[in-house]
C-alpha positions as CSV (number, residue, x, y, z in Angstrom):
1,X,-13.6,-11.1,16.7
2,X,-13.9,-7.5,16.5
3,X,-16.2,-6.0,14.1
4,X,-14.3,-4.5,10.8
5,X,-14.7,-0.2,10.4
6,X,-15.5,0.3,6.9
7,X,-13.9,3.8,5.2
8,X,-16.4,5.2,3.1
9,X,-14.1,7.7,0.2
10,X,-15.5,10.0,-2.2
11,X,-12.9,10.0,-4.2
12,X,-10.0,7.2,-4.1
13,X,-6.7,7.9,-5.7
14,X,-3.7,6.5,-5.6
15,X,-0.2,8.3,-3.9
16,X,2.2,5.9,-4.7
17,X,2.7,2.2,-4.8
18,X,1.5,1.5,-1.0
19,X,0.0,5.0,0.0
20,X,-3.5,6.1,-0.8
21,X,-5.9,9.0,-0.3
22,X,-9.4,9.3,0.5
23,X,-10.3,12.8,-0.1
24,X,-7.3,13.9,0.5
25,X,-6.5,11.6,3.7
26,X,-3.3,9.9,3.3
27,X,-4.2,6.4,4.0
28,X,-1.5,3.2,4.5
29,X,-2.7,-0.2,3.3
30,X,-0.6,-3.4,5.0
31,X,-1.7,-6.0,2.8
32,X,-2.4,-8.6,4.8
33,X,0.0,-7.7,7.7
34,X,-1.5,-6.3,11.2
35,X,-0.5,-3.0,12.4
36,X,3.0,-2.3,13.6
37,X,3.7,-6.4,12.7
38,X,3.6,-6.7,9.0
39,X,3.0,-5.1,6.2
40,X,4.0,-4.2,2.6
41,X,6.5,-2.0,1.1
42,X,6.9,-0.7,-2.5
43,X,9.4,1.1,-4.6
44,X,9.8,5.3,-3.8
45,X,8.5,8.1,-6.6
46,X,10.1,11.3,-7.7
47,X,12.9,12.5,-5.5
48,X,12.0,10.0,-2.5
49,X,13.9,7.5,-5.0
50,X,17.5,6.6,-4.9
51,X,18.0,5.2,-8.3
52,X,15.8,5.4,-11.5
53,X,15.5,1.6,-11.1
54,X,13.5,2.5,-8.1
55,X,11.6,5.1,-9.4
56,X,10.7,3.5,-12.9
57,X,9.6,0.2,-10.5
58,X,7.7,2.3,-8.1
59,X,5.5,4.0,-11.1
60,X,5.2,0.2,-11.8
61,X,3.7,-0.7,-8.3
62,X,1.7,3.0,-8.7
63,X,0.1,2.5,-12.0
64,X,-0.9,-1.1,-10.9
65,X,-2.3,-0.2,-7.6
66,X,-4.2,2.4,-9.3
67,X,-5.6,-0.2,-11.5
68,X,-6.8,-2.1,-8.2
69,X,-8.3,0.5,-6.7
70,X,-10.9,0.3,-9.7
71,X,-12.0,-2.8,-8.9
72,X,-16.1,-2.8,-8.2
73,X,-17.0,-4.2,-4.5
74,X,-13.2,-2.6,-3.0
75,X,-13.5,-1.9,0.3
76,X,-11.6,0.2,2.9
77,X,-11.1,-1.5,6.2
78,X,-9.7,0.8,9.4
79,X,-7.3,-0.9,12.2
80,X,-7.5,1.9,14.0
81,X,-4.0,2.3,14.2
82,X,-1.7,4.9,12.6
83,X,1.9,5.0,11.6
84,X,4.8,7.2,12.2
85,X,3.4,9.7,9.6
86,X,-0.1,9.7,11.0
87,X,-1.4,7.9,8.3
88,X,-4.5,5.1,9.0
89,X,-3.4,1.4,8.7
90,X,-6.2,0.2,6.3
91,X,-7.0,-3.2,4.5
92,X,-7.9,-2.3,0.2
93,X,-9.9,-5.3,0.3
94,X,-11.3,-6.9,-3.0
95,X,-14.4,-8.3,-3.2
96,X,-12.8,-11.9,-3.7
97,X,-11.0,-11.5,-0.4
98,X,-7.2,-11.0,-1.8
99,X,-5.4,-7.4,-0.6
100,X,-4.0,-5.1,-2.9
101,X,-1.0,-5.4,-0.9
102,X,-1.0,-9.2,-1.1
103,X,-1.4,-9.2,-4.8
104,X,1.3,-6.1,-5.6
105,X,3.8,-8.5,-3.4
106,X,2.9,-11.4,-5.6
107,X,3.1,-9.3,-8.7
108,X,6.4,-8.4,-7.9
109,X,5.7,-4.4,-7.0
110,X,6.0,-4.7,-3.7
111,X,8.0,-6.8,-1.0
112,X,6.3,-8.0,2.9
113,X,7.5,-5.3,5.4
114,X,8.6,-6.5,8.6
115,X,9.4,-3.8,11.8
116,X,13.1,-3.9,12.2
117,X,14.2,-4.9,9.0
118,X,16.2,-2.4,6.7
119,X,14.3,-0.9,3.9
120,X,14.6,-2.9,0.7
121,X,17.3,-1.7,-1.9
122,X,15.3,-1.1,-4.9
123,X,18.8,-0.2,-7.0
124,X,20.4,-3.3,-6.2
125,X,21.4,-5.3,-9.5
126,X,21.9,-1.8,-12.0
């Protein structure tokens, strides 16, 4: 097993509902996917949105990730992989083990992510 590359941040904040920055990095958490397999995917912001219902759920999935990122012991774990957009692949980690991707899926905020699969339709159901 490889050994995991901890990200040290000076200052975490939250982009949207499954982007990140540390000091000022944009960072991409997949939950507990593996990079280019699996992942997590939550609702678009601002004009990136289709709908309002999208927008109004993605603050959701923003505010509560934000919330996560608080939690004392989180940690930052690198793949070592990037996306399309250059972003890092990372783990958010909580010191109990669970991913802030994991937990925004079973919350609701966010649904798995799966190469291949068309984006989900956060305005379905208005």
């Amino acid at each position: 097993m490889d050994p995991v590359i901890l990200i040290t941040c000076i200052a975490l904040t939250v982009y949207d509902g499954d982007t990140v920055r540390c000091d000022g990095q944009l960072l991409r958490p997949m939950g507990d996917g593996a990079p280019y397999v699996s992942g997590f995917d939550a609702p678009e912001i601002g004009w990136r949105a289709k709908c309002e219902n999208e927008h109004e759920l993605g603050m959701r999935a923003t505010r509560r990730m934000e919330a996560l990122i608080k939690t004392p012991g989180l940690t930052i774990e690198d793949s070592g992989e990037v996306d399309r957009f250059d972003r890092p692949l990372v783990v958010l980690r909580l010191p109990d083990g669970r991913t802030t991707g994991q937990i925004l899926i079973d919350d609701g905020y966010a649904r798995i992510w799966l190469p291949n699969r068309r984006r989900h339709d956060w305005c379905l159901g208005q």
